[in-house]
N, C-alpha and C positions, 0 to 999 in steps of 0.2 A: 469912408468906412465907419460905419457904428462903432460905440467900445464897447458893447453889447456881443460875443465869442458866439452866442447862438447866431446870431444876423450875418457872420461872414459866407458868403458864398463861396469863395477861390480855392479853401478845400489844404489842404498837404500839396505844395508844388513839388516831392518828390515820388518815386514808385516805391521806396521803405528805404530804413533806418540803413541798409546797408549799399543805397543807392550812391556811386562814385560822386556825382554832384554834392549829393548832402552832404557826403562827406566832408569834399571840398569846401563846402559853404560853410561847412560847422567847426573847420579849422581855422579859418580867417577869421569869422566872428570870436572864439576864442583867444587867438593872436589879438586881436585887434583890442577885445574887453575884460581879457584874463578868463577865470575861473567861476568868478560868478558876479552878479550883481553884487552882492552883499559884502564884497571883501574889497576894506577902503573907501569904494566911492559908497556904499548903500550905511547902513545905520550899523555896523560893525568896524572898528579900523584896527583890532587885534590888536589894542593896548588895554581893553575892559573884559572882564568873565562873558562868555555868552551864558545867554540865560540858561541855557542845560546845565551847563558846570556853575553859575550860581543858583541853580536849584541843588544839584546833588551837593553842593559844601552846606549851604542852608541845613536840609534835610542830615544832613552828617552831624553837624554841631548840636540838631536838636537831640538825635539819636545820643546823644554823649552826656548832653541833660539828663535826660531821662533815666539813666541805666544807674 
């Protein structure tokens, strides 16, 4: 399979989001890998700012400058 997402042929293997299988499938994968990529194994491990809340503290301190 390409990693090219236009080149996949195979399509959505289910008939929609409220299909019993998907469902099925998409409780295991989360049992299996939590919540998301990003929390602990991905480039987040919720001991650092994400970059939203260090932007809005950033953005805050300058606003405190300025006034």
């Amino acid at each position: 399979m390409s990693s090219d997402w236009k080149s996949w042929t195979h399509g959505f293997p289910y008939t929609g989001l409220d299909d019993p299988e998907y469902i099925k499938a998409r409780e295991e994968t989360f049992n299996k890998h939590g919540n998301g990529w990003w929390w602990k194994n991905g480039w987040w491990n919720g001991h650092t700012l994400t970059p939203r809340v260090r932007q809005q503290q950033y953005r805050a301190e300058r606003e405190k400058q300025n006034v």
